[in-house]
Each structure stands twice: as structure tokens, then as C-alpha cells.
ZALOPA-653091 format. One line per field, with one value per atom (N, C-alpha, C, CB): x, y, z; atom name; residue in one letter. Coordinates in steps of 0.2 Angstrom, whole numbers. Glycine has a CB too. Example, Ala and Ser with C-alpha at 12.3 -4.5 7.8 and 13.67 -1.06 7.14 Angstrom:
<rs>
x [66 62 66 57 64 68 64 70]
y [-28 -22 -16 -22 -11 -5 0 -3]
z [39 39 39 45 35 36 39 29]
atomo [N CA C CB N CA C CB]
residuo [a a a a s s s s]
</rs>
This chain:
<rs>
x [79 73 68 74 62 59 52 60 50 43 36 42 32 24 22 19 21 16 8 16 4 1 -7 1 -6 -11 -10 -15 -3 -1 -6 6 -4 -8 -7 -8 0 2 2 8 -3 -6 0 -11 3 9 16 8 20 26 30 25 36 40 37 45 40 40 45 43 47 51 57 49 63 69 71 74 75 78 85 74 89 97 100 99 106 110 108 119 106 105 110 103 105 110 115 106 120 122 121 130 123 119 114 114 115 112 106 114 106 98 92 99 96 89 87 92 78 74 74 70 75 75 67 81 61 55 53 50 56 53 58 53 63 66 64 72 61 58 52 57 46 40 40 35 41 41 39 39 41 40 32 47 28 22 20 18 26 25 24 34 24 21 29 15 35 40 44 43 50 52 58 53 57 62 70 65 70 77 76 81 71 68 66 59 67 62 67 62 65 67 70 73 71 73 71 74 74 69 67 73 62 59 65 52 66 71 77 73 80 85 82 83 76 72 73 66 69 70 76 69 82 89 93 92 92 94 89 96 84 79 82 69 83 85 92 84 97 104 102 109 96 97 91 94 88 80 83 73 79 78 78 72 80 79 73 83 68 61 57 58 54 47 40 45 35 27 23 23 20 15 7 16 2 -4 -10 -6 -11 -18 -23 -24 -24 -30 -35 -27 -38 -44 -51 -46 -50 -58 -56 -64 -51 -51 -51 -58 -45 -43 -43 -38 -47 -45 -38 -53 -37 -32 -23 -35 -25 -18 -14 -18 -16 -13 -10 -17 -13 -12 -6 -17 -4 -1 7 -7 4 8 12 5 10 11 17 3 13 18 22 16 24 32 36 30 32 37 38 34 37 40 45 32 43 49 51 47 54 59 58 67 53 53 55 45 58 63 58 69 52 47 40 49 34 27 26 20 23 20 13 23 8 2 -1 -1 -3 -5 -14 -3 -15 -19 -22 -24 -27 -28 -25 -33 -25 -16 -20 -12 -28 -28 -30 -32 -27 -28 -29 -20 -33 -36 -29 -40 -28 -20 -20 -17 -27 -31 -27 -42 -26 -23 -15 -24 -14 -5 -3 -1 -7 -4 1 -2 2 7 13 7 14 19 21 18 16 18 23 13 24 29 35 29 36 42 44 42 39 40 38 34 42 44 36 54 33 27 27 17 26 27 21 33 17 11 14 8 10 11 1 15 1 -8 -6 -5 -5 -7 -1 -6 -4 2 6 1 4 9 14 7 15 18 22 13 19 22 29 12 24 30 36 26 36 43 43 42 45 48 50 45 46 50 57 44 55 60 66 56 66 70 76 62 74 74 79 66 77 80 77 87 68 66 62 64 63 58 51 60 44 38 35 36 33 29 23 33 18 10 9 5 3 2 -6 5 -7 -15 -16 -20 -23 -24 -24 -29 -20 -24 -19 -21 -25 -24 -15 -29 -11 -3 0 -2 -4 0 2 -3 9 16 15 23 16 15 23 15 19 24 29 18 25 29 36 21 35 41 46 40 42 47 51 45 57 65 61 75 61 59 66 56 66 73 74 75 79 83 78 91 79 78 70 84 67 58 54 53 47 42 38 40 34 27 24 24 17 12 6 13 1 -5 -11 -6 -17 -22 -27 -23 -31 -39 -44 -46 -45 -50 -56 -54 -55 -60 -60 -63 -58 -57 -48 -62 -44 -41 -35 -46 -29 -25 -30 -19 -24 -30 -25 -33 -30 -27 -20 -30 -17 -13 -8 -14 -8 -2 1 -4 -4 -4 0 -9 -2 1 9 -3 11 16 20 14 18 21 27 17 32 37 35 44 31 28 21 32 19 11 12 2 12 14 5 23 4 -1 0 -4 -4 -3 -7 -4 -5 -6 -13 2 -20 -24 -27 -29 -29 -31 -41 -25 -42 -50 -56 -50 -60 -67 -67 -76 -63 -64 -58 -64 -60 -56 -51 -60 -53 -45 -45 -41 -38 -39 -35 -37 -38 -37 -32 -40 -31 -25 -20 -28 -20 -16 -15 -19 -16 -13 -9 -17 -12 -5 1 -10 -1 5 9 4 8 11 15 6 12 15 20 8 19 24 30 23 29 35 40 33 34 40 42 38 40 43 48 42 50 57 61 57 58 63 65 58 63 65 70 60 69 74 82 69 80 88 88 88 86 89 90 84 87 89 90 83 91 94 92 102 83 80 77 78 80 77 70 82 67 62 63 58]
y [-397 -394 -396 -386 -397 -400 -397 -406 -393 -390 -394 -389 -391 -395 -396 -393 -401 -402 -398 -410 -396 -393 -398 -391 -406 -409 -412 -411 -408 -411 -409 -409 -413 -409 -404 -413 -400 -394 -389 -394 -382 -382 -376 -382 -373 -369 -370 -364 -369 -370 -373 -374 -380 -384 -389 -383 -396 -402 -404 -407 -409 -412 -410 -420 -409 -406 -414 -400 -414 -420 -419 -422 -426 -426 -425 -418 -422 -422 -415 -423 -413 -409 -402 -412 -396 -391 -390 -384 -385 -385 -375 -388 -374 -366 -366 -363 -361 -359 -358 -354 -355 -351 -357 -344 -364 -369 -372 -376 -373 -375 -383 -373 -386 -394 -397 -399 -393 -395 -396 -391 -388 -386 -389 -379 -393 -398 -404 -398 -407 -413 -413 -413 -406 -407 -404 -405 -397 -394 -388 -397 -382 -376 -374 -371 -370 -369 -360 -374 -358 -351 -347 -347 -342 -335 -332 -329 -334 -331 -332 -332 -329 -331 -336 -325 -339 -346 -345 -351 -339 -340 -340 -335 -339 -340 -349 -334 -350 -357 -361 -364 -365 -370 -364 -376 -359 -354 -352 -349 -354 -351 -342 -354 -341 -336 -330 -337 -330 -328 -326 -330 -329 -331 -325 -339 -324 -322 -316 -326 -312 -306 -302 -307 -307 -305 -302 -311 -306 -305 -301 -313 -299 -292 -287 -291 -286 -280 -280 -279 -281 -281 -277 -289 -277 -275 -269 -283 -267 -263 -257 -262 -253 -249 -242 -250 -236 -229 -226 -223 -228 -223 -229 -222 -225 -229 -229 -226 -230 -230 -229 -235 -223 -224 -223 -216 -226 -224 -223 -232 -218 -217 -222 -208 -224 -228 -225 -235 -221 -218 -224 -210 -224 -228 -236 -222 -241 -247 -249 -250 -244 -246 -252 -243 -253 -262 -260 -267 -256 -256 -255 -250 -257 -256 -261 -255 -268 -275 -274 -281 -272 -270 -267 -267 -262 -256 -261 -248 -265 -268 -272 -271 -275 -281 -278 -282 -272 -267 -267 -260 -263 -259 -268 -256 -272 -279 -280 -286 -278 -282 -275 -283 -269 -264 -262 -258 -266 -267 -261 -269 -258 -251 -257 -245 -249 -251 -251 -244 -248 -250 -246 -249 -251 -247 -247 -250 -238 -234 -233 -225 -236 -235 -230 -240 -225 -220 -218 -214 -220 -218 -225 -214 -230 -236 -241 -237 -245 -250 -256 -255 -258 -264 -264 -268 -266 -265 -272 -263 -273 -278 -282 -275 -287 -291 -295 -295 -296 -302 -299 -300 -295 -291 -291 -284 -291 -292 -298 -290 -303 -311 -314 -311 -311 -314 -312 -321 -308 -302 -299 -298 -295 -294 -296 -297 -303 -307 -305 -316 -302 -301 -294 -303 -289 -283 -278 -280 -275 -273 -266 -270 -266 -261 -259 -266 -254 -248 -246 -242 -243 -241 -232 -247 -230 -222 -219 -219 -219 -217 -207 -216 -204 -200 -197 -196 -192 -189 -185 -189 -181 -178 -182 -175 -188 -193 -197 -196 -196 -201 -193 -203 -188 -183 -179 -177 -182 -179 -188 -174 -193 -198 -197 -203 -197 -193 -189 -185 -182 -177 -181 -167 -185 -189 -195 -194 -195 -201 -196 -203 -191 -187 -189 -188 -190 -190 -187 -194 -183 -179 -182 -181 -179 -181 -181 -179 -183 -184 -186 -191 -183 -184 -186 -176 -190 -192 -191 -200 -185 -186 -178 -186 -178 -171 -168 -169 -162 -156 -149 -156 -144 -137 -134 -130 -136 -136 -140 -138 -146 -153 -152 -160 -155 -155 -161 -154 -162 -170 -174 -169 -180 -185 -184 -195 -185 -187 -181 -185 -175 -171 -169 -166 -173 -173 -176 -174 -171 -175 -181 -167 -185 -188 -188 -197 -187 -188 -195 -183 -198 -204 -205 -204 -202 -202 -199 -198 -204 -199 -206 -191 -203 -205 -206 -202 -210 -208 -209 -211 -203 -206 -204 -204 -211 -210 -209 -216 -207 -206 -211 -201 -211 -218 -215 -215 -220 -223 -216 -235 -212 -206 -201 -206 -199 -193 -192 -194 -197 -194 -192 -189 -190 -186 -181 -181 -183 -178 -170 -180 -165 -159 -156 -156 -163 -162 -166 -164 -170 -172 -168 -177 -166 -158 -154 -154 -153 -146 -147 -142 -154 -159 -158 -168 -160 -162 -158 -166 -159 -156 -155 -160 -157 -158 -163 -160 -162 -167 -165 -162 -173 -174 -178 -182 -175 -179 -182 -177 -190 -192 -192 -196 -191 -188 -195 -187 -191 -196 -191 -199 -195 -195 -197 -204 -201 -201 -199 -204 -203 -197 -197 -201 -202 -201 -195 -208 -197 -192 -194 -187 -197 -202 -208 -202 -213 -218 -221 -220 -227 -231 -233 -236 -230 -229 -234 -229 -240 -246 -244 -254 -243 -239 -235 -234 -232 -224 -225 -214 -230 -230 -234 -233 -239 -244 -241 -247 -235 -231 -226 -226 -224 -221 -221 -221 -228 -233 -234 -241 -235 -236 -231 -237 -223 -217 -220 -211 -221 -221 -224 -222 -231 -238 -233 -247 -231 -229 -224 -225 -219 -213 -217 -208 -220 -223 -230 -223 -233 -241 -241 -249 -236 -238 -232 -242 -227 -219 -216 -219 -218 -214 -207 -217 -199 -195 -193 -188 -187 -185 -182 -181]
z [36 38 32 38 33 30 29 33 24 24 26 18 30 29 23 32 20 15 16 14 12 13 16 7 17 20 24 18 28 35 40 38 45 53 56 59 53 54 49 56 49 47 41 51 44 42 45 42 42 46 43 50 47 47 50 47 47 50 59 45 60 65 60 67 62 60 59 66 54 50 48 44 49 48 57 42 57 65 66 66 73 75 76 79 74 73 79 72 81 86 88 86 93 94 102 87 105 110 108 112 101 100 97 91 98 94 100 87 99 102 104 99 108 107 107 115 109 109 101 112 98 92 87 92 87 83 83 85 88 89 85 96 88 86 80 92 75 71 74 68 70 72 67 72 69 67 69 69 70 73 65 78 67 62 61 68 60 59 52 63 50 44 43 42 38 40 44 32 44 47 54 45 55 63 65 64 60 60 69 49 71 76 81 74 83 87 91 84 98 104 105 111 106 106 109 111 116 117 113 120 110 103 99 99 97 92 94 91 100 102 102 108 105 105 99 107 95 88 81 87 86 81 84 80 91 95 94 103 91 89 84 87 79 71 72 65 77 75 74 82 71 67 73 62 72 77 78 75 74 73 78 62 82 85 81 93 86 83 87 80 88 95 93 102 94 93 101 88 97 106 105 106 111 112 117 115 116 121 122 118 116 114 111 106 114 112 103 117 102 95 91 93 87 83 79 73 78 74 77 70 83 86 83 94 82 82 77 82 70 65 64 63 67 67 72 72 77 80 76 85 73 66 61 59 59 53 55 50 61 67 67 81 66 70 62 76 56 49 48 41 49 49 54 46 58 64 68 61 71 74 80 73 82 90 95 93 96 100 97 107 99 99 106 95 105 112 110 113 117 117 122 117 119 123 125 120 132 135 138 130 136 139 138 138 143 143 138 155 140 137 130 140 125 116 112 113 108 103 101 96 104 100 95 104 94 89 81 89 80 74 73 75 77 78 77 85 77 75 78 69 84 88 88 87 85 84 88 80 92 101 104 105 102 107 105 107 98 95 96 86 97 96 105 88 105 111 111 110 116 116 125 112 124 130 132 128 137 138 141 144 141 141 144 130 149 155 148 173 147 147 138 156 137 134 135 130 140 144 146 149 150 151 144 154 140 133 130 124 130 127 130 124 136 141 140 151 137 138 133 140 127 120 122 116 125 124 130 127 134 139 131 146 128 121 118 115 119 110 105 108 105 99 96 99 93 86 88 76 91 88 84 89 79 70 72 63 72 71 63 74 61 56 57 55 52 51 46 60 46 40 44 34 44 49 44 60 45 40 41 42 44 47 43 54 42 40 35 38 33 29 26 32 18 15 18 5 19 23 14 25 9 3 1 -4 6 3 8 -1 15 22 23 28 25 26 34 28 34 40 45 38 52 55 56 63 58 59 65 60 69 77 78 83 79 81 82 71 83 86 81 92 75 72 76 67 77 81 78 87 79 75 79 73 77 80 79 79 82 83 76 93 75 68 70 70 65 66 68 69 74 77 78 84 77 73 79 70 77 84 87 83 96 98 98 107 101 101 103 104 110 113 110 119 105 101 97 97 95 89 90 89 98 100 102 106 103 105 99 107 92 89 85 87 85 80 73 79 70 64 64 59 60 58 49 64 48 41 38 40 33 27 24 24 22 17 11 19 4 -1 -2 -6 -3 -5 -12 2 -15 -24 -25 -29 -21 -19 -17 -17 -18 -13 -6 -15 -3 2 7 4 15 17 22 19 24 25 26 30 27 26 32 20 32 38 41 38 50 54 54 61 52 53 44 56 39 32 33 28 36 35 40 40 44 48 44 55 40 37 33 34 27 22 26 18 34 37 37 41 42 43 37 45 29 22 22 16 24 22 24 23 31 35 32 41 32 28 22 25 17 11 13 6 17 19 20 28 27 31 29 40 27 25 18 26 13 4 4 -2 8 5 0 4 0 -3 -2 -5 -3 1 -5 3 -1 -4 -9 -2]
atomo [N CA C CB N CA C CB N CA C CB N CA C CB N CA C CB N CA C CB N CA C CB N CA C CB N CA C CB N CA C CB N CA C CB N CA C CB N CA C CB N CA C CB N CA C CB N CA C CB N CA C CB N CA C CB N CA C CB N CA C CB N CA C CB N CA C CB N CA C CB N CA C CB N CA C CB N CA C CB N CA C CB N CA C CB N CA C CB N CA C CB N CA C CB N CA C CB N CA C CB N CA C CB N CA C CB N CA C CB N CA C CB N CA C CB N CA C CB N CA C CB N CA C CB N CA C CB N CA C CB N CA C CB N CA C CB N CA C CB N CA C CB N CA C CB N CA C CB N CA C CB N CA C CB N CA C CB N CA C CB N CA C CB N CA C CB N CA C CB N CA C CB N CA C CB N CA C CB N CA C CB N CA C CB N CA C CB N CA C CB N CA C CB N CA C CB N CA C CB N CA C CB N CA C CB N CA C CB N CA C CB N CA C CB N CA C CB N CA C CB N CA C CB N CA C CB N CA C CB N CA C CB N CA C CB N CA C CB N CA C CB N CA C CB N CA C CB N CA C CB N CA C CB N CA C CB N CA C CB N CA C CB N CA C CB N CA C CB N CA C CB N CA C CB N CA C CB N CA C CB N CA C CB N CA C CB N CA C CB N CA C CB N CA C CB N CA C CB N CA C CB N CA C CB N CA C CB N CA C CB N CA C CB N CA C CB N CA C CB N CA C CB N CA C CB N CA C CB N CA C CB N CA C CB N CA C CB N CA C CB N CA C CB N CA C CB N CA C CB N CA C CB N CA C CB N CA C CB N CA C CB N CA C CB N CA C CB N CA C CB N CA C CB N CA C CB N CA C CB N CA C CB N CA C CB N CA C CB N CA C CB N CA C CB N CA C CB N CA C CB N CA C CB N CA C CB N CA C CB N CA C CB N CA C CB N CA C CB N CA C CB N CA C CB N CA C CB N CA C CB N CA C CB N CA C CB N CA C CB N CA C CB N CA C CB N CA C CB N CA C CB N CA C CB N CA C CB N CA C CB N CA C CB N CA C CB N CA C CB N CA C CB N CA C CB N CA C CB N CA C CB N CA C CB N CA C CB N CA C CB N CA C CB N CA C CB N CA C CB N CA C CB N CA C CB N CA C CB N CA C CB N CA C CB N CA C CB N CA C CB N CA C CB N CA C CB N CA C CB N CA C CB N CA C CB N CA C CB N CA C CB N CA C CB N CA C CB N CA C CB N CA C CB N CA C CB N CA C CB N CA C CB N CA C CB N CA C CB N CA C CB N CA C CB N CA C CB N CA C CB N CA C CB N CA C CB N CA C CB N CA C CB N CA C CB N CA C CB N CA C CB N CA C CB N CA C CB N CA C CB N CA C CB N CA C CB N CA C CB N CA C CB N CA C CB N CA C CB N CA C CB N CA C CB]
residuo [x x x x x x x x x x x x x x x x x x x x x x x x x x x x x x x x x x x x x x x x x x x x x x x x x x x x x x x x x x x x x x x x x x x x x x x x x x x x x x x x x x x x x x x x x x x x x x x x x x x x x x x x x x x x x x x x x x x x x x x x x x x x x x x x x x x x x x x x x x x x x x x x x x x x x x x x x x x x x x x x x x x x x x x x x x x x x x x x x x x x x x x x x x x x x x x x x x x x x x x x x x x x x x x x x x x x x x x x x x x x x x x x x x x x x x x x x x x x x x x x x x x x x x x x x x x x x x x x x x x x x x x x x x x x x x x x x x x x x x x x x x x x x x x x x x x x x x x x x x x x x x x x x x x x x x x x x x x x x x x x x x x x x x x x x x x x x x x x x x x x x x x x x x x x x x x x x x x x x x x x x x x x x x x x x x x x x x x x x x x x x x x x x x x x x x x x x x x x x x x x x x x x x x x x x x x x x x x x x x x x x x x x x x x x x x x x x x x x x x x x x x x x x x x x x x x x x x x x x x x x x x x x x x x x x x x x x x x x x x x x x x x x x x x x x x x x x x x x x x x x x x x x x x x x x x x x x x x x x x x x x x x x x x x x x x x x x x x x x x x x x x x x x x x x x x x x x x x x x x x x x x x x x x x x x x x x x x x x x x x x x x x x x x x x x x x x x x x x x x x x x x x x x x x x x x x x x x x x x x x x x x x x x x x x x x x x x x x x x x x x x x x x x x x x x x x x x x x x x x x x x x x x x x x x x x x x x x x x x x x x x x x x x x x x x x x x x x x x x x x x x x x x x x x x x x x x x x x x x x x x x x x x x x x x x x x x x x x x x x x x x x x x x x x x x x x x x x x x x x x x x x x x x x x x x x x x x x x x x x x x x x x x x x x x x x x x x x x x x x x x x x x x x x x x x x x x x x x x x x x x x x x x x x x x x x x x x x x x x x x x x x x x]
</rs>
């Protein structure tokens, strides 16, 4: 395997695959030929997509990520991007099916995303899961994410840039955790907090760090 040099015609990536060809189901013969230039990590490099899917869903993680989309969130791609670097088992979008992909970087294709018209509909698919609901945002109830035993098995779910979860998540949720902020402001931005979420979890169940 052979790196692009930085003033090739490909822009990131790998070259055309060099030496005898690997053997395996999971290698691409287009993408050996021509070089791979996807958005993945080298151990993905020459791997057909399929391949690629197969072998993150063998390994994903118990915790999902749902975010409401009422008002056409930028920040869902974002939020979509983060779940696919911390292997969430899937992201739920609640309320409008179509969402800004321009943010996720193509990551979509890797990470498994579910649509949910209502949230009534999204929280009896929860309780159908056996999964803890977790809301993420400030509200006078909220519990610091920083000293929550997070469960193995649950749902984060975020709210839209502003307004924030809505009432019916709230009243859904098993808990609603805060993030500890130190500044003038008053909160911070939906694809952040989710980001900082997802680490609580990774810290909790992959490096058995509790609170």
C-alpha cells in the first residue's frame, strides 16, 4: 500500500495497490486497481463498503444517539460523524426525515441512522429496546452528566440548536443530564455536547472509567 504523496491527483487517500494482490472477500478489485480516496481509516483502506459496515456492526457499541429535527438542524451531520468515530449502534432522528448530510462527511454510509415522525413513536421504540432514555440539555431537574453513572444500554438524546429539547422528551426521559460549563455563555453547541456525551460513555464502558 502505497501513500498519496501530497501533489498527486488524489487528493487524500492511497494510491493504486502495489506488489500481489491481497486475498479476502472484503477487498475491492476497483479500489485496488484505482486507489482508495474514501474518508476512512487505513485499516479500511481497499475494503468494499459492505465489508466495512459488516465488520463496525460486529464491534458497535450498546449506547445509541437521537437528535430532534423539527426545524432542519445543521447540526445533525455533525452529531452523525461523532456516533460513527464512537461506534454508537445507531442515530435516531426525531421529527423530520430530511437532515443536512453536508456535515457527516460521508459517514452516513458507515453509520446506521433510523427516522422516528414523532416522539411518541421514537419512546415506545426505546421502551420496545430496553433502553434507558438520557436527554442532554440544562433544565432546573438536570443532573451533571460529570457525576452520572451513565447505563450501558440507553438512548442520548439531543435537542435543536436553541430551543433546545422539547417538553415531550423531558417528560420521556429517565434522566436529563448537564454539561458542566465555566463561561459567559449559556450553552453550547448541539453537535459539542453530544460529542462530550458519547466520551462520557466511551470512558464509563470501554476504559472503566466511572464518575
Amino acid at each position: 500500500m502505497k501513500e498519496t504523496p501530497e501533489n498527486s491527483l488524489l487528493p487524500v487517500g492511497v494510491g493504486p495497490w502495489e506488489g500481489p494482490l491481497p486475498a479476502g472477500d472484503q477487498w475491492d478489485p476497483e479500489l485496488l486497481a484505482a486507489g482508495d480516496t474514501r474518508n476512512v481509516v487505513d485499516g479500511y483502506r481497499y475494503w468494499q463498503h459492505d465489508a466495512i459496515v459488516a465488520d463496525l456492526d460486529s464491534r458497535r457499541h450498546s449506547f445509541h444517539v437521537a437528535i430532534e429535527n423539527w426545524q432542519h438542524d445543521l447540526n445533525i451531520g455533525s452529531v452523525v460523524r461523532t456516533a460513527n468515530a464512537f461506534m454508537a449502534k445507531e442515530v435516531h432522528i426525531i421529527g423530520r426525515r430530511r437532515w443536512n448530510r453536508r456535515g457527516a462527511m460521508v459517514t452516513d454510509r458507515y453509520q446506521h441512522v433510523r427516522h422516528h415522525p414523532t416522539v411518541e413513536e421514537f419512546v415506545e421504540w426505546a421502551d420496545s429496546e430496553g433502553l434507558r432514555v438520557i436527554g442532554i440539555d440544562n433544565f432546573p431537574d438536570s443532573v451533571p452528566l460529570e457525576t452520572y453513572e451513565l447505563p450501558r444500554n440507553c438512548v442520548l438524546v439531543f435537542g435543536q440548536e436553541g430551543p433546545g429539547l422539547t417538553p415531550e422528551v423531558h417528560a420521556a426521559a429517565d434522566a436529563t443530564l448537564s454539561i458542566a460549563q465555566f463561561g459567559s455563555t449559556r450553552s453550547i453547541n448541539a453537535s459539542a455536547a453530544a460529542a462530550i456525551a458519547m466520551h462520557g460513555w466511551v470512558r464509563r464502558h470501554v476504559f472503566g472509567q466511572g464518575v
